[in-house]
C-alpha positions in Angstrom: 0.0 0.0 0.0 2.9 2.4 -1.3 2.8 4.8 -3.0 5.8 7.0 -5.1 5.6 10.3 -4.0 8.6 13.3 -5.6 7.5 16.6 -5.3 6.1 15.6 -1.1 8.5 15.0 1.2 6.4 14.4 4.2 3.1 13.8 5.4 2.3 16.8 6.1 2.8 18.2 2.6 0.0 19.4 -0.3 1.1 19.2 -3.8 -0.1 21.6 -5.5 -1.3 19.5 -8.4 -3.1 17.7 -5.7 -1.8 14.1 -7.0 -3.3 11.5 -5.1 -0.1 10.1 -3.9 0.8 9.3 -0.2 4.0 7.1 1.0 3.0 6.1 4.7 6.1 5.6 5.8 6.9 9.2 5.8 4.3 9.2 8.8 6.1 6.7 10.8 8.9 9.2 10.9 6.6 11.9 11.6 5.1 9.9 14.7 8.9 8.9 16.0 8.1 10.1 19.0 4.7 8.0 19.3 2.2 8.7 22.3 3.2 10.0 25.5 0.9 8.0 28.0 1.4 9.9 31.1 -0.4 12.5 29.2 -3.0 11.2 27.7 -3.6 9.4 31.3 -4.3 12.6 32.5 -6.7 14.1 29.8 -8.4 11.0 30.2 -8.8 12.1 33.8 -9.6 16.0 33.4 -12.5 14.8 31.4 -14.2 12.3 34.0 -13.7 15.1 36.4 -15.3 17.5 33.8 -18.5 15.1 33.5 -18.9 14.9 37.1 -18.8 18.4 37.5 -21.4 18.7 34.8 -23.5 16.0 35.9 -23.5 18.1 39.1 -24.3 21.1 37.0 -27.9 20.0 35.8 -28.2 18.4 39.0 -28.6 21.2 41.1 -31.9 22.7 39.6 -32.7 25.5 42.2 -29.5 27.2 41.2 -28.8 29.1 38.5 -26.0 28.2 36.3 -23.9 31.3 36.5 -24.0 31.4 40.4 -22.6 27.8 40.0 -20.3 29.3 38.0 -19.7 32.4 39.9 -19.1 30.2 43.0 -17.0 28.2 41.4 -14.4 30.6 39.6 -14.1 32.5 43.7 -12.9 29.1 45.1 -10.4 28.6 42.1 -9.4 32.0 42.4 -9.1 31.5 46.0 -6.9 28.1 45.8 -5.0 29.5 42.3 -4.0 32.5 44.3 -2.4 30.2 47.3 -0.8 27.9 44.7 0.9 31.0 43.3 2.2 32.0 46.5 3.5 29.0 47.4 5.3 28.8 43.6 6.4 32.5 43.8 4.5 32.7 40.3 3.5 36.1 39.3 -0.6 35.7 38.3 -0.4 37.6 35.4 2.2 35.6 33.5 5.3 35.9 31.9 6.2 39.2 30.3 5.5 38.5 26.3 2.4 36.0 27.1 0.3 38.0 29.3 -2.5 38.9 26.3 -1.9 35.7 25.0 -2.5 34.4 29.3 -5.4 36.5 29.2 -7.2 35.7 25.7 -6.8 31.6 26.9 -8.6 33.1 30.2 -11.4 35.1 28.0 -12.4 32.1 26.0 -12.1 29.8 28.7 -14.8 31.5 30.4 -17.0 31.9 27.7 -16.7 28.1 27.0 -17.2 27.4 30.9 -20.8 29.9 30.6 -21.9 27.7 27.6 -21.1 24.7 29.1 -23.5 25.4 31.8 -26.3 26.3 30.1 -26.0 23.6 28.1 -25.8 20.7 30.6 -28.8 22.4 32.2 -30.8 22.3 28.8 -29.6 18.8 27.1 -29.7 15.3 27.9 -26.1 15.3 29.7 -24.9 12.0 27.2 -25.9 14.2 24.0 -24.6 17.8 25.5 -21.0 15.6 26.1 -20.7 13.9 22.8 -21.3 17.2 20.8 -18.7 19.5 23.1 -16.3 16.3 23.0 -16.5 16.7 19.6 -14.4 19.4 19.6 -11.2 17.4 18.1 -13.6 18.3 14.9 -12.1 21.7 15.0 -9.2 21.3 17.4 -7.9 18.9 14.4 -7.7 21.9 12.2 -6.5 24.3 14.5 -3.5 22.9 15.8 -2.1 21.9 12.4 -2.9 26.0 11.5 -1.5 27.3 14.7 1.1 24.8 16.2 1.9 22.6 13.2 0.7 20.0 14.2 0.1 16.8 11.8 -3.2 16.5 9.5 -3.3 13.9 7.2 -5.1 10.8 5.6 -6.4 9.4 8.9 -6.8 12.4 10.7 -9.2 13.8 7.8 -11.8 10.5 8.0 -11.5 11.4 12.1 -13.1 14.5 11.2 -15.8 12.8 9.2 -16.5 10.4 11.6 -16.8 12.8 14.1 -19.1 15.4 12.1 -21.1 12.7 11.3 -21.8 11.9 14.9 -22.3 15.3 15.8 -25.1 15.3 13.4 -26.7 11.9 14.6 -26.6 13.0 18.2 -27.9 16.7 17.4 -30.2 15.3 15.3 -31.2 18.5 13.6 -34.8 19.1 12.2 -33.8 20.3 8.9 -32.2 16.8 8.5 -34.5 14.3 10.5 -37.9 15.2 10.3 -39.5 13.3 12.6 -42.4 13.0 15.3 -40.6 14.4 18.8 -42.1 13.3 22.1 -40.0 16.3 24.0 -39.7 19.9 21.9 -36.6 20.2 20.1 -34.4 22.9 22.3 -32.9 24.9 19.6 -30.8 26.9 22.2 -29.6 23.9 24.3 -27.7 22.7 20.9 -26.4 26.2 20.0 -25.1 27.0 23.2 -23.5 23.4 22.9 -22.3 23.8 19.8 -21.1 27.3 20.8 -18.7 25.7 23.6 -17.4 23.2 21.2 -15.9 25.8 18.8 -15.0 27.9 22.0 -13.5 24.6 23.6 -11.4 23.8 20.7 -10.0 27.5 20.5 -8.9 26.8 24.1 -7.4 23.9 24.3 -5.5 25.6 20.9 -4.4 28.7 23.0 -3.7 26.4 26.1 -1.2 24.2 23.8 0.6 27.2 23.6 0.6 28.5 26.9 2.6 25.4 27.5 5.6 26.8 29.5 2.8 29.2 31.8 2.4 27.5 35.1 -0.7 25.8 35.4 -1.8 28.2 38.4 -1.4 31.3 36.1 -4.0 29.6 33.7 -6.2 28.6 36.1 -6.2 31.8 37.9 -6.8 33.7 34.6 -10.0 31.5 33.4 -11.4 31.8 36.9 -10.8 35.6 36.9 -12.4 35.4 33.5 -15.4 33.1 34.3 -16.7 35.1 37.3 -16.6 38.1 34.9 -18.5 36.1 32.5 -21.3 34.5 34.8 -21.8 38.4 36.1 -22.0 39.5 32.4 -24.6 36.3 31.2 -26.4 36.4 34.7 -27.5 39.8 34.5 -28.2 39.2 30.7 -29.8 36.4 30.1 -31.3 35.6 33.5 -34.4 33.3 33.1 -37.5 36.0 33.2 -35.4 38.8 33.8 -35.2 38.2 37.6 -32.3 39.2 39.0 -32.7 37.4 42.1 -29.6 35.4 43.7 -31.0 32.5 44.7 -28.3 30.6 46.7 -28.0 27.3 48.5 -30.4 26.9 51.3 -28.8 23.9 53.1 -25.2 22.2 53.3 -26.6 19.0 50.7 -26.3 21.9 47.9 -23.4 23.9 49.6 -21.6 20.2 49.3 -22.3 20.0 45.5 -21.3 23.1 44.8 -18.0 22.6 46.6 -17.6 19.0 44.4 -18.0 21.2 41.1 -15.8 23.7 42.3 -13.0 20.9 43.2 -13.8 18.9 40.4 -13.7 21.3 38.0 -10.2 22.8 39.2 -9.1 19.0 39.2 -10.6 19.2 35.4 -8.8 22.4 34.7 -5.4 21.5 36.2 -5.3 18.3 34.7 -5.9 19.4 30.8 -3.4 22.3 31.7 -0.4 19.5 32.9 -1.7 17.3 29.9 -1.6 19.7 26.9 2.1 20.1 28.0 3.2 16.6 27.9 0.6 15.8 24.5 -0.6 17.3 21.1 -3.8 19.6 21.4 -5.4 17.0 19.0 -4.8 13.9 21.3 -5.6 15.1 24.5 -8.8 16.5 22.7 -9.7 13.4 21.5 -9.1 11.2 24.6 -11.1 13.3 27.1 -14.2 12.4 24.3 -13.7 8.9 26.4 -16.1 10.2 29.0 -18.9 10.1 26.9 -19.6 6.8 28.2 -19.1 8.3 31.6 -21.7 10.2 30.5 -24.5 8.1 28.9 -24.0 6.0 31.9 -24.7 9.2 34.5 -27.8 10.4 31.8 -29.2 6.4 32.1 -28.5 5.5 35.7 -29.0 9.3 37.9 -31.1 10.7 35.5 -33.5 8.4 34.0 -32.9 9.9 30.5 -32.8 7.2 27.9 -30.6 7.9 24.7 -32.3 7.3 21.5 -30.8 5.0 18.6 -29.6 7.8 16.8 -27.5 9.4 20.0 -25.7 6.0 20.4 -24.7 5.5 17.0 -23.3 9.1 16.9 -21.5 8.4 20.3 -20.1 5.4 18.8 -18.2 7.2 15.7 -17.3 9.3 18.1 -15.6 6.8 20.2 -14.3 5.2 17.1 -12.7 8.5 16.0 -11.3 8.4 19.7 -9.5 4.6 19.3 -8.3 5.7 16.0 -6.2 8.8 16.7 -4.8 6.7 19.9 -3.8 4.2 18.0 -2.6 6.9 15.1 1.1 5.8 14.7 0.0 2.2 15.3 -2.5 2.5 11.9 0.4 4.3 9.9 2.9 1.4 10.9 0.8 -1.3 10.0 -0.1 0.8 6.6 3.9 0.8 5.8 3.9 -3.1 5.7 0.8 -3.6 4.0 2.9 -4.7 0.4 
């Protein structure tokens, strides 16, 4: 299964005649360095923190999302700020990354104010699968950005995955068909919203790589408690400004898992992205959407239709392929 290739040197490379020629052993030396489990160990983990801290999110009903989120970023700020301390780390960055520190932080709390609202709108197994999707556009961005590899296999990922997007979204221009529940339009915007937005920060994250994880985490909490002030006041349910908080210690207690779940979540991307590609760690924290079908089915009653598992599913399979990436390219080489 090779091909003669002269005017491409690498993998990587577009003739401009767009021959359809490929030699795959070119990939094996751009793969050399193969996978570096440690860190895809620990996106693996950010994301099962980041689905029980969602889960816990549309949990928690007599809140509103942004005070979650509000609550949240002061306790991140609160342990951030200790973390630097302790580190001697100055919290706005290092001199020639601070807007770069602070546009990651922007982003990051727009993605964390979408999230919310999405989790509280969506089935939580369908709201995962289409912001885990995010590799979809991560993909593209990291071989724009930080030159990263995008190739044969990568580009059927991206199918895949769109494909299953679609499937789980299930939108009515494309499946006409008689809905028990309304369709909520604005639950799969705002969670399509925070895949772009999540892709963009993992992107700007990736190359934040030699920030300490505190300043980050400081920065996006600074920036999400601006935020949930900003989309509280706007688009409060009714136009009530009423802070409603916790009435007993039960909620304070799941709002304090979120909190340390979510900084678990943040923390652990952060450490991962420097240790792994943007487009792996992407791709591996899609994992949890099990994790998540599982907490939709078993805590929430909320049974996934045929549709949303065969989307999850090429999702999935997109997953196993790109962690297997330099396994596929060798076996490719000795195919005769």
């Amino acid at each position: 299964m090779k091909f003669n290739i002269d005017a491409t040197s690498s993998y990587n490379s577009i003739h401009p005649a767009y021959l359809y020629t490929e030699r795959f052993n070119n990939n094996v030396e751009t793969y050399h360095e193969g996978t570096n489990w440690f860190g895809i160990f620990l996106a693996f983990l950010s994301g099962t923190f980041f689905t029980i801290s969602s889960a816990l999110v549309k949990a928690i009903k007599t809140v509103d999302p942004m005070i979650l989120l509000a609550i949240r970023a002061v306790l991140q700020i609160t342990a951030m700020v200790a973390v630097a301390c302790y580190h001697s780390k100055n919290l706005f960055g290092p001199r020639g990354q601070r807007l770069l520190v602070q546009f990651q932080g922007l982003i990051g709390g727009l993605t964390l104010a979408l999230l919310y609202y999405s989790f509280r709108k969506l089935p939580l197994g369908d709201a995962t699968t289409i912001i885990f999707s995010s590799p979809v556009i991560v993909i593209a961005l990291s071989f724009i950005f930080l030159k990263e590899p995008c190739g044969l296999l990568r580009v059927v990922v991206i199918c895949a995955l769109m494909l299953g997007v679609i499937l789980v979204a299930k939108p009515p221009f494309l499946f006409q068909m008689h809905r028990t529940v309304p369709y909520d339009v604005m639950g799969y915007v705002y969670a399509i919203l925070a895949t772009l937005f999540t892709a963009l920060n993992i992107v700007v994250m990736r190359k934040c790589m030699d920030v300490h994880y505190c300043v980050i985490v400081f920065t996006l909490s600074v920036w999400s408690l601006l935020t949930a002030i900003f989309f509280f006041l706007v688009m409060s349910e009714n136009h009530k400004y009423k802070i409603d908080l916790p009435h007993d210690w039960w909620e304070w207690g799941q709002i304090t898992i979120v909190a340390i779940s979510g900084l678990s979540g943040q923390v652990l991307v952060a450490k991962a992205l420097k240790l792994e590609g943007a487009g792996k760690v992407s791709v591996t924290r899609s994992l949890d959407i099990i994790l998540a079908y599982f907490v939709q089915v078993y805590f929430f009653g909320e049974m996934p239709t045929s549709t949303s598992i065969v989307g999850a599913l090429l999702v999935l399979l997109s997953v196993i392929c790109m962690g297997f990436e330099k396994e596929i390219y060798g076996v490719c080489d000795i195919i005769p």
